[in-house]
PQR file with spaces between the fields and no chain letter, atoms N, CA, C, O and H, PARSE charges and radii, in Angstrom:
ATOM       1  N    UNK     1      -9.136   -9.133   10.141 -0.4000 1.5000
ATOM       2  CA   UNK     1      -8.111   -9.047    9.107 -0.0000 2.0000
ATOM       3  C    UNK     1      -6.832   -8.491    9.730  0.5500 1.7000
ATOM       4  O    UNK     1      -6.961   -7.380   10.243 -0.5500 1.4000
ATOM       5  N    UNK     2      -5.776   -8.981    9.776 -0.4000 1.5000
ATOM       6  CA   UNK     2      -4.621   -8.249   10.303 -0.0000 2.0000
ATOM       7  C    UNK     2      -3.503   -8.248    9.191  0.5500 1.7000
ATOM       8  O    UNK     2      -3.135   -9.223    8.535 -0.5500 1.4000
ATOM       9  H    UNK     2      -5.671   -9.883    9.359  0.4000 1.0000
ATOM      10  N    UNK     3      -3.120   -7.177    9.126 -0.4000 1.5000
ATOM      11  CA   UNK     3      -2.577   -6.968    7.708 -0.0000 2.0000
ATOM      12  C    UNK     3      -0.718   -6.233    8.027  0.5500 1.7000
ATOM      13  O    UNK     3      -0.370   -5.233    8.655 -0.5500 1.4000
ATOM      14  H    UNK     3      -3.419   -6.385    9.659  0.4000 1.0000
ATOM      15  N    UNK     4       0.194   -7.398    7.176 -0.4000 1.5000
ATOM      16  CA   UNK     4       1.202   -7.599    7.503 -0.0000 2.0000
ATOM      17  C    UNK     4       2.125   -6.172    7.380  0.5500 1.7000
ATOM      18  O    UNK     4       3.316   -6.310    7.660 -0.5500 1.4000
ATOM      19  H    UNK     4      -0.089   -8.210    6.666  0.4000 1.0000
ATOM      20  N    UNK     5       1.604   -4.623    6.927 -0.4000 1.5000
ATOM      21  CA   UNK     5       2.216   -3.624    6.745 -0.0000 2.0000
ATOM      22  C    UNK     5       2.019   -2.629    8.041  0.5500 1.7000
ATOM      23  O    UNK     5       1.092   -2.861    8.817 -0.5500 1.4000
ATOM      24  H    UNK     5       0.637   -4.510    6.699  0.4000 1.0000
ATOM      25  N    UNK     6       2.843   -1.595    8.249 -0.4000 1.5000
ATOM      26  CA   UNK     6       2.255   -0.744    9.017 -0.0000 2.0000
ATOM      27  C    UNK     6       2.754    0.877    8.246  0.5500 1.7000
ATOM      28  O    UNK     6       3.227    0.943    7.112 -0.5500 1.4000
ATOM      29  H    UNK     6       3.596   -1.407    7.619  0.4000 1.0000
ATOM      30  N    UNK     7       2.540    1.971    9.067 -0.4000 1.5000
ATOM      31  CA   UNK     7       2.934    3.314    8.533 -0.0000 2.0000
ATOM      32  C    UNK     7       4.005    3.348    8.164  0.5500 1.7000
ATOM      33  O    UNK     7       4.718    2.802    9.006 -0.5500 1.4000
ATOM      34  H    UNK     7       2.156    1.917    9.989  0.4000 1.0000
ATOM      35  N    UNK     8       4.762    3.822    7.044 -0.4000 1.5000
ATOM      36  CA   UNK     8       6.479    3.712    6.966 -0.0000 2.0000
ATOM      37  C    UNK     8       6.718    2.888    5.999  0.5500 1.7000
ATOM      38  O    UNK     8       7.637    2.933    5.181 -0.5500 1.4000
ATOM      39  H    UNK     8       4.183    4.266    6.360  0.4000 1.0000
ATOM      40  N    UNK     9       5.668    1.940    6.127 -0.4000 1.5000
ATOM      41  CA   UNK     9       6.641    0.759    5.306 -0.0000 2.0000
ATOM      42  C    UNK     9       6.677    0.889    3.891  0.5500 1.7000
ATOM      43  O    UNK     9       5.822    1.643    3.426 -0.5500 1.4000
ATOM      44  H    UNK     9       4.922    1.903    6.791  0.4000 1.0000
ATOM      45  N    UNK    10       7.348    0.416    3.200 -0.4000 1.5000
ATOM      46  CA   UNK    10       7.416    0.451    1.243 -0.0000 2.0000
ATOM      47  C    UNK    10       6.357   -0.728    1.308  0.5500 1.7000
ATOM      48  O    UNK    10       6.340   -1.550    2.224 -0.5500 1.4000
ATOM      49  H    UNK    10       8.042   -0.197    3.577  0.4000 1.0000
ATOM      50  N    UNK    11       5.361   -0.721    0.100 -0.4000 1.5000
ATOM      51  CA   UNK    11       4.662   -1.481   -0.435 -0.0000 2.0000
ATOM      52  C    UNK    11       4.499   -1.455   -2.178  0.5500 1.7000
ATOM      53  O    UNK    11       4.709   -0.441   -2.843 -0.5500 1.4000
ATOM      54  H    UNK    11       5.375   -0.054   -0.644  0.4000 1.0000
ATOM      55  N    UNK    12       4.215   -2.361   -2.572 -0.4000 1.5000
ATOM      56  CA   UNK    12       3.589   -2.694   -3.885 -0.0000 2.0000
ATOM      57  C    UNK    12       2.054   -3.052   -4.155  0.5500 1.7000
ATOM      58  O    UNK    12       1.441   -3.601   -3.240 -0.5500 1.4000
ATOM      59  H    UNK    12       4.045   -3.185   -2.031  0.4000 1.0000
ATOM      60  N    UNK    13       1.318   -2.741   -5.501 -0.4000 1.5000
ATOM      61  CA   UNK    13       0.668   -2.929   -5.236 -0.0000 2.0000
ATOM      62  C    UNK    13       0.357   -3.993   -6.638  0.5500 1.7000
ATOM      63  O    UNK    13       0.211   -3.560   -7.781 -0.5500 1.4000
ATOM      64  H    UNK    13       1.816   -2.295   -6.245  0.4000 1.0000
ATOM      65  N    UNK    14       0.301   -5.393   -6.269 -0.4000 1.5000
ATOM      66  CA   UNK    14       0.620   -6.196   -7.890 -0.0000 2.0000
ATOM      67  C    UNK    14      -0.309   -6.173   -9.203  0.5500 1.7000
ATOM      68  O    UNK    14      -0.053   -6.592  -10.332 -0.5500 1.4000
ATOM      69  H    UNK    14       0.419   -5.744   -5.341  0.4000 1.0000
ATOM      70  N    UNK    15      -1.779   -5.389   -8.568 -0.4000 1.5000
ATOM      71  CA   UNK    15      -2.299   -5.430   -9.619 -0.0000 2.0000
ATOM      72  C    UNK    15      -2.402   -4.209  -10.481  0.5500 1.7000
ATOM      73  O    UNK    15      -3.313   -3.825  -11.215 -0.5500 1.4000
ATOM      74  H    UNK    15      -1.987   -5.049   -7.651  0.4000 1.0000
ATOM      75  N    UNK    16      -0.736   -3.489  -10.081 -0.4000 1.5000
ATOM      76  CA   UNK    16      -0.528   -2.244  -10.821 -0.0000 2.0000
ATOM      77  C    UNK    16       0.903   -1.741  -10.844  0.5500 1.7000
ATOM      78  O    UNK    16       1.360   -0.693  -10.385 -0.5500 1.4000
ATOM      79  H    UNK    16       0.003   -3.801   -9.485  0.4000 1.0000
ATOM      80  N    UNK    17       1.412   -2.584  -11.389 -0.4000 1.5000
ATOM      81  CA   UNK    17       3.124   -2.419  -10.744 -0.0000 2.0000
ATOM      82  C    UNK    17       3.536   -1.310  -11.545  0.5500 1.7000
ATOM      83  O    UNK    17       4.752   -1.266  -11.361 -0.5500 1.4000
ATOM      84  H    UNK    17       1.042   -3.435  -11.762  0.4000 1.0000
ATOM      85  N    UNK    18       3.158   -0.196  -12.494 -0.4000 1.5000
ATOM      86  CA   UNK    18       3.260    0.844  -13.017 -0.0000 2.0000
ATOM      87  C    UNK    18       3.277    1.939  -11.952  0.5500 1.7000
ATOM      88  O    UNK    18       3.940    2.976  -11.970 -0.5500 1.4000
ATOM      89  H    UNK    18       2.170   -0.232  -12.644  0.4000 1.0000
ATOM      90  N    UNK    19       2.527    1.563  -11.136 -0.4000 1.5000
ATOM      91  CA   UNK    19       2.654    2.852   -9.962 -0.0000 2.0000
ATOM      92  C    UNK    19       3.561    3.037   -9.297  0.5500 1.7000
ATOM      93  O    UNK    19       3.558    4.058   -8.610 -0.5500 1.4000
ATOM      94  H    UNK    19       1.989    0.720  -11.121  0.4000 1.0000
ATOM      95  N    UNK    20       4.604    2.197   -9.242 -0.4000 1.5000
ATOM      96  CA   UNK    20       5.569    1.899   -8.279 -0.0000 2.0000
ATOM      97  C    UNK    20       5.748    1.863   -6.805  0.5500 1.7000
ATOM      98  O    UNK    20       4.807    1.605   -6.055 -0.5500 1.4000
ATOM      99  H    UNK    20       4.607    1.367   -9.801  0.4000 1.0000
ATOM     100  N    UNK    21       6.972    2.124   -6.378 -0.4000 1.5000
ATOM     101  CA   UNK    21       6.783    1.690   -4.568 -0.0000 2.0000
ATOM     102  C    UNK    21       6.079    2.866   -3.859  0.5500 1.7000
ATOM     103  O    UNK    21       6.225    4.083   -3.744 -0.5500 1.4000
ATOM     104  H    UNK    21       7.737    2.333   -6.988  0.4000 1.0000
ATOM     105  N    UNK    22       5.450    2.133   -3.543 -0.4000 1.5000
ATOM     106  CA   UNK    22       4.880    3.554   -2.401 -0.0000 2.0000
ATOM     107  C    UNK    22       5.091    3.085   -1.096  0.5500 1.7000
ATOM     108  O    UNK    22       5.449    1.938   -0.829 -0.5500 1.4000
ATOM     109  H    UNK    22       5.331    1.145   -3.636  0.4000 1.0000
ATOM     110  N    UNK    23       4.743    4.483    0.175 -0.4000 1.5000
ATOM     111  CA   UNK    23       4.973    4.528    1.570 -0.0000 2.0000
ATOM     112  C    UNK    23       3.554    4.522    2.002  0.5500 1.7000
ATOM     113  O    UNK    23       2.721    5.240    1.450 -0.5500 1.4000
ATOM     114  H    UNK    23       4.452    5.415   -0.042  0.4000 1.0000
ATOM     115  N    UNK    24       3.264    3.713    2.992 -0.4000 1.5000
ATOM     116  CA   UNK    24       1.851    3.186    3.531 -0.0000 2.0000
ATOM     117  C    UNK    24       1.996    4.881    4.577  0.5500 1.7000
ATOM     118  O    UNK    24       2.985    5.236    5.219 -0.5500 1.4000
ATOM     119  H    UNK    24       3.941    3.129    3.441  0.4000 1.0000
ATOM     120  N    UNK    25       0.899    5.506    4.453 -0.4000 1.5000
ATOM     121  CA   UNK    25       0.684    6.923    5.384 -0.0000 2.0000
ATOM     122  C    UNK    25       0.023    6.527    6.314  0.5500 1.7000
ATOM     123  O    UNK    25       0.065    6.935    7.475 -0.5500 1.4000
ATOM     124  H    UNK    25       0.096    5.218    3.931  0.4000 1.0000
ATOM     125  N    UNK    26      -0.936    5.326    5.666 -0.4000 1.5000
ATOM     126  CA   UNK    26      -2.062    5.456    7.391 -0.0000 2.0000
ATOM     127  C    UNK    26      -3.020    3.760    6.657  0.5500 1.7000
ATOM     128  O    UNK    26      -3.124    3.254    5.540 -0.5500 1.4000
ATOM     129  H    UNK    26      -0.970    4.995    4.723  0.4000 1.0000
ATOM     130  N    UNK    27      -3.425    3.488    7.778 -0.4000 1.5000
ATOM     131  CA   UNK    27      -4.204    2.625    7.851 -0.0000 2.0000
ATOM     132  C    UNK    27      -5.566    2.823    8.730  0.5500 1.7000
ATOM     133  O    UNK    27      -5.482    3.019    9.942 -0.5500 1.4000
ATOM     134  H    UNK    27      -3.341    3.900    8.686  0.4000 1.0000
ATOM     135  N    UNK    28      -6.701    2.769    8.124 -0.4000 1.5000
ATOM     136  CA   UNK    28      -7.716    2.988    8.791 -0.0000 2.0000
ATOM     137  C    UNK    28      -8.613    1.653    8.686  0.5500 1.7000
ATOM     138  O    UNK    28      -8.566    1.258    7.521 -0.5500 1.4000
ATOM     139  H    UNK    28      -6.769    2.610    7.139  0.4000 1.0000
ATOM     140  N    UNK    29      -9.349    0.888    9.426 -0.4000 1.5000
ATOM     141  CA   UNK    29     -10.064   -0.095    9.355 -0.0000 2.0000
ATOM     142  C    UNK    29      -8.993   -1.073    7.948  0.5500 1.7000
ATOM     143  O    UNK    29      -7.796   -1.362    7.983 -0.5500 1.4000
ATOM     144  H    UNK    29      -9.387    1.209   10.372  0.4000 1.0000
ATOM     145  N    UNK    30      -9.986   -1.343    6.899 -0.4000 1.5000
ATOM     146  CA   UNK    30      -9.262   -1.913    6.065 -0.0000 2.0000
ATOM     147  C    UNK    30      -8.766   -0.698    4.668  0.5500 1.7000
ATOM     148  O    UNK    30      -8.190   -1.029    3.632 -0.5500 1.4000
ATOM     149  H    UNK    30     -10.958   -1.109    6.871  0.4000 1.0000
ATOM     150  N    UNK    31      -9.107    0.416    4.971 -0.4000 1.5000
ATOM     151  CA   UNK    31      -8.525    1.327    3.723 -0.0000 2.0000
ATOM     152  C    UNK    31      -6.875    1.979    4.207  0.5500 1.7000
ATOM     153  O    UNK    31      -6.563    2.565    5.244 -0.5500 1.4000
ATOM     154  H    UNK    31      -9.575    0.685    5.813  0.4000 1.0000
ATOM     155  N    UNK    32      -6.176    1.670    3.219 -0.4000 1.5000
ATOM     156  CA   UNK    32      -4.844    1.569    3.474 -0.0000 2.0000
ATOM     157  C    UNK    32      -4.323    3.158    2.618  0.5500 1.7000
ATOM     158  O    UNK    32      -4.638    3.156    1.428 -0.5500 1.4000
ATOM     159  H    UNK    32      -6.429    1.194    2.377  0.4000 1.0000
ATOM     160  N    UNK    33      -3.900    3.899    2.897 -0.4000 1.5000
ATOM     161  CA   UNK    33      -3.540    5.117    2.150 -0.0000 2.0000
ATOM     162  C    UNK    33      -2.196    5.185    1.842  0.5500 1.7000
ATOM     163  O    UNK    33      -1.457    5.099    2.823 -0.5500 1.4000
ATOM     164  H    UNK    33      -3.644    3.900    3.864  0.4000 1.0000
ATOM     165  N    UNK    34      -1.663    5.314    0.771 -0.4000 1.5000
ATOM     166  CA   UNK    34      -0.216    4.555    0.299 -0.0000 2.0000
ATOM     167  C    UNK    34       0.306    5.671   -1.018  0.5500 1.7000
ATOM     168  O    UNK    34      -0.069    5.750   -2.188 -0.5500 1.4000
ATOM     169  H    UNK    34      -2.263    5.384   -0.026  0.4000 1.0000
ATOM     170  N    UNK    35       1.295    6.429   -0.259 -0.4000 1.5000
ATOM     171  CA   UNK    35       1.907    7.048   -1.710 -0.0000 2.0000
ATOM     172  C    UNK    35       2.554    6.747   -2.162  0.5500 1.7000
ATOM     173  O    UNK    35       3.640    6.674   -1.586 -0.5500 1.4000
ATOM     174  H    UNK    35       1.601    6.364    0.691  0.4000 1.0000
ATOM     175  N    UNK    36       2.461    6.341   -3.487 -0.4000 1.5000
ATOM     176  CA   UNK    36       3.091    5.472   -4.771 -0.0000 2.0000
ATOM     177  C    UNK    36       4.180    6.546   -5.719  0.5500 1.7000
ATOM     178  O    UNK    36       3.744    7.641   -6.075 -0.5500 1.4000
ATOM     179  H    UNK    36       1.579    6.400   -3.955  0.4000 1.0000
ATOM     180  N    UNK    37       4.942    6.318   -5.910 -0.4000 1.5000
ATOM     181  CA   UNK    37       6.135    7.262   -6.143 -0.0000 2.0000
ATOM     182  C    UNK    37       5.621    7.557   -7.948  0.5500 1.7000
ATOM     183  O    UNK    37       6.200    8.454   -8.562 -0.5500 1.4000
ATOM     184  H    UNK    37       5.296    5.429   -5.620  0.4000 1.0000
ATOM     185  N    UNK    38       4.566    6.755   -8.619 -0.4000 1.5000
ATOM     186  CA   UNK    38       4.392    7.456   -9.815 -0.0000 2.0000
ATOM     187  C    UNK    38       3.293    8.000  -10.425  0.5500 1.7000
ATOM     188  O    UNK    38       3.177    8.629  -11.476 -0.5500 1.4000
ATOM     189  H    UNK    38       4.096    6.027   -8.119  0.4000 1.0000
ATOM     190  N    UNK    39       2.029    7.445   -9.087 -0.4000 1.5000
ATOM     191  CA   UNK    39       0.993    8.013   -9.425 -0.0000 2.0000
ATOM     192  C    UNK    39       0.510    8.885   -7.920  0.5500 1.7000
ATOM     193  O    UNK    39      -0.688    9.090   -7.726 -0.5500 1.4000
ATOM     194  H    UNK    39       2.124    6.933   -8.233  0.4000 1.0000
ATOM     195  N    UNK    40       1.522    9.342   -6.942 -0.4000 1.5000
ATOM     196  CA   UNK    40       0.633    9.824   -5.711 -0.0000 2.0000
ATOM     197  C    UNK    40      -0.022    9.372   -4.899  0.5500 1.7000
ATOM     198  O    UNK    40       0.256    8.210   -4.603 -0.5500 1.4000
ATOM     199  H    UNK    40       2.495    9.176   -7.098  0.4000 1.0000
ATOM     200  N    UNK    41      -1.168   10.025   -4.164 -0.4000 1.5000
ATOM     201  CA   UNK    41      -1.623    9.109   -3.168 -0.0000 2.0000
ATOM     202  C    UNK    41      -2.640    8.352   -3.372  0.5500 1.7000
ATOM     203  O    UNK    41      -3.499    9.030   -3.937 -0.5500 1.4000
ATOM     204  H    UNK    41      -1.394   10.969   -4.404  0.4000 1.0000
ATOM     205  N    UNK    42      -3.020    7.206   -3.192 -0.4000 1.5000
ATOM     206  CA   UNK    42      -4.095    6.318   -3.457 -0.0000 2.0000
ATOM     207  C    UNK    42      -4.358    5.483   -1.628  0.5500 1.7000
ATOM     208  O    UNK    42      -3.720    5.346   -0.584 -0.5500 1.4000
ATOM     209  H    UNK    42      -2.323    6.655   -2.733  0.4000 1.0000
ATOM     210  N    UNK    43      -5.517    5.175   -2.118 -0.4000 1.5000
ATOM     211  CA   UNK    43      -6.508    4.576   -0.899 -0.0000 2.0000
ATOM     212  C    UNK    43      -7.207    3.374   -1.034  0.5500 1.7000
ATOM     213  O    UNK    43      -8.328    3.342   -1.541 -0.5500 1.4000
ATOM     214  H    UNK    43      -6.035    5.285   -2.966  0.4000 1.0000
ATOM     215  N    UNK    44      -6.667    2.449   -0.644 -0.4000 1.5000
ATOM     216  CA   UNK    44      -6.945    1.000   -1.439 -0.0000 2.0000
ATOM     217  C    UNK    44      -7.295    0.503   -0.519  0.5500 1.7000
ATOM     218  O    UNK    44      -6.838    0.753    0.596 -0.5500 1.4000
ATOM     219  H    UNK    44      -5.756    2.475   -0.231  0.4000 1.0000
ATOM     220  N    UNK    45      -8.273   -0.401   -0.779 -0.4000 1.5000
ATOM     221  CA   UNK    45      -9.297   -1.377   -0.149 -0.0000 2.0000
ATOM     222  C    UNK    45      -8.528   -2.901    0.249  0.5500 1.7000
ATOM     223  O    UNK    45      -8.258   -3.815   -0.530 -0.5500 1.4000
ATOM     224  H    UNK    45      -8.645   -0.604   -1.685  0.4000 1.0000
ATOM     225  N    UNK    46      -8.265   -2.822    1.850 -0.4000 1.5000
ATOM     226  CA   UNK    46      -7.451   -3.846    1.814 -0.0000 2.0000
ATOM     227  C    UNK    46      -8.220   -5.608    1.585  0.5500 1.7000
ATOM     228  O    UNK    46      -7.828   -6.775    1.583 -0.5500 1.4000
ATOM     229  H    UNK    46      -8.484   -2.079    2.483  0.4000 1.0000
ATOM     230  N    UNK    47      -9.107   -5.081    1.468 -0.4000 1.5000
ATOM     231  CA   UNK    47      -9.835   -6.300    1.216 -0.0000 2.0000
ATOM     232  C    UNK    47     -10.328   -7.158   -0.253  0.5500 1.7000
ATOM     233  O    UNK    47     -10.772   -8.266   -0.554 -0.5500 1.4000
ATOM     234  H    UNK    47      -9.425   -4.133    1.469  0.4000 1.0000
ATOM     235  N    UNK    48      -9.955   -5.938   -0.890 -0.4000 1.5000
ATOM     236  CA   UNK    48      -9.734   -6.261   -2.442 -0.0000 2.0000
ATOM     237  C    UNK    48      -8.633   -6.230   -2.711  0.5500 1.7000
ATOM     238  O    UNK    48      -8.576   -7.126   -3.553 -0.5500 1.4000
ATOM     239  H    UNK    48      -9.594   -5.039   -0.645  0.4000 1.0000
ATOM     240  N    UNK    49      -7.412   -5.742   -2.592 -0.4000 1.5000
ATOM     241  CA   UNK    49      -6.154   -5.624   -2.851 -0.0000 2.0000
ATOM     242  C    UNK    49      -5.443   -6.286   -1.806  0.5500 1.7000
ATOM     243  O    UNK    49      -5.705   -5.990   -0.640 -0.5500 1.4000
ATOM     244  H    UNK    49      -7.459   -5.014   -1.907  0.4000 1.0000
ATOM     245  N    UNK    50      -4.404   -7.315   -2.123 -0.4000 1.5000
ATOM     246  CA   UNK    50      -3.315   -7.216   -0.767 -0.0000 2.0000
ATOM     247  C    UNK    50      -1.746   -6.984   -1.647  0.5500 1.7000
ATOM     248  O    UNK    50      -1.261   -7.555   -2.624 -0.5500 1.4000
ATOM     249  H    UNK    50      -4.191   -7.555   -3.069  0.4000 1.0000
ATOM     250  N    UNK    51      -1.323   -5.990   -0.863 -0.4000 1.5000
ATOM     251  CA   UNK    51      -0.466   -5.133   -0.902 -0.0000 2.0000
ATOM     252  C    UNK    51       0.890   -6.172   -0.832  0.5500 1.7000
ATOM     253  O    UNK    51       0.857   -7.068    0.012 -0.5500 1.4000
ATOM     254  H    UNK    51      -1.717   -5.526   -0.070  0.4000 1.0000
ATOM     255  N    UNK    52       1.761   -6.081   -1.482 -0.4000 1.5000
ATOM     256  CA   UNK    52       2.894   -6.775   -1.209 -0.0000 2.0000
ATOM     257  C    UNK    52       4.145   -5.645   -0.400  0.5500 1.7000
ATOM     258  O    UNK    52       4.373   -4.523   -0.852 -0.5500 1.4000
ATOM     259  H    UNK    52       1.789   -5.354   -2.167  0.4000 1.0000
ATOM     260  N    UNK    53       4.685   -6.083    0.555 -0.4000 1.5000
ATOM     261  CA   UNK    53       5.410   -4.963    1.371 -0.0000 2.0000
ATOM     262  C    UNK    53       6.715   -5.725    0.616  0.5500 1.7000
ATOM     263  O    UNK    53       6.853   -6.793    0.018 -0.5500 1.4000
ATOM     264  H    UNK    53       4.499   -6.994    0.922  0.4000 1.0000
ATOM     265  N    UNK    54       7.721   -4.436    1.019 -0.4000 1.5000
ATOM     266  CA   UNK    54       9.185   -4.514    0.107 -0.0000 2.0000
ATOM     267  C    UNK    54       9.549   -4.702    1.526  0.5500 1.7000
ATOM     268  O    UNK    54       9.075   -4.083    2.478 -0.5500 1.4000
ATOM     269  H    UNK    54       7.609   -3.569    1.505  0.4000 1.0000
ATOM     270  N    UNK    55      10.624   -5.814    1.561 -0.4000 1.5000
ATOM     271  CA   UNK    55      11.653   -5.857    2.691 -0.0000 2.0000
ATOM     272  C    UNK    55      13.154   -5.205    2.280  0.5500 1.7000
ATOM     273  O    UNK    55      13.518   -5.385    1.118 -0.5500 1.4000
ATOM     274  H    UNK    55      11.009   -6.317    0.787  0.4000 1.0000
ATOM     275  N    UNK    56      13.759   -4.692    2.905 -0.4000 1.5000
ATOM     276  CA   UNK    56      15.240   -3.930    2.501 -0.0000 2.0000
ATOM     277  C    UNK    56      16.133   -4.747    3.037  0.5500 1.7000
ATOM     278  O    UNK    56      17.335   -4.500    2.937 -0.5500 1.4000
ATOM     279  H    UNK    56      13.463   -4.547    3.849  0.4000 1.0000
């Protein structure tokens, strides 16, 4: 699986767009750890979720 985000980057996550943008902290195997500016930090399964990254 190679997955188009890395540390730093802004992401979304579409099957929760209430949470808003978050910053990817870490990537481990496929669990992606991502703080979301309205609900904190979450740890999402990149294999069930794919993350949409924000380009600036």
């Amino acid at each position: 699986m190679i997955l188009d985000y890395e540390p730093g980057d802004k992401v979304k996550n579409p099957l929760n767009k209430e949470w808003g943008v978050g910053q990817v902290q870490s990537i481990i195997h496929e669990k992606v750890t991502v703080n979301f500016e309205n609900v904190g930090k979450k740890v999402i399964n990149a294999k069930n979720v794919e993350l949409v990254k924000i380009y600036d």
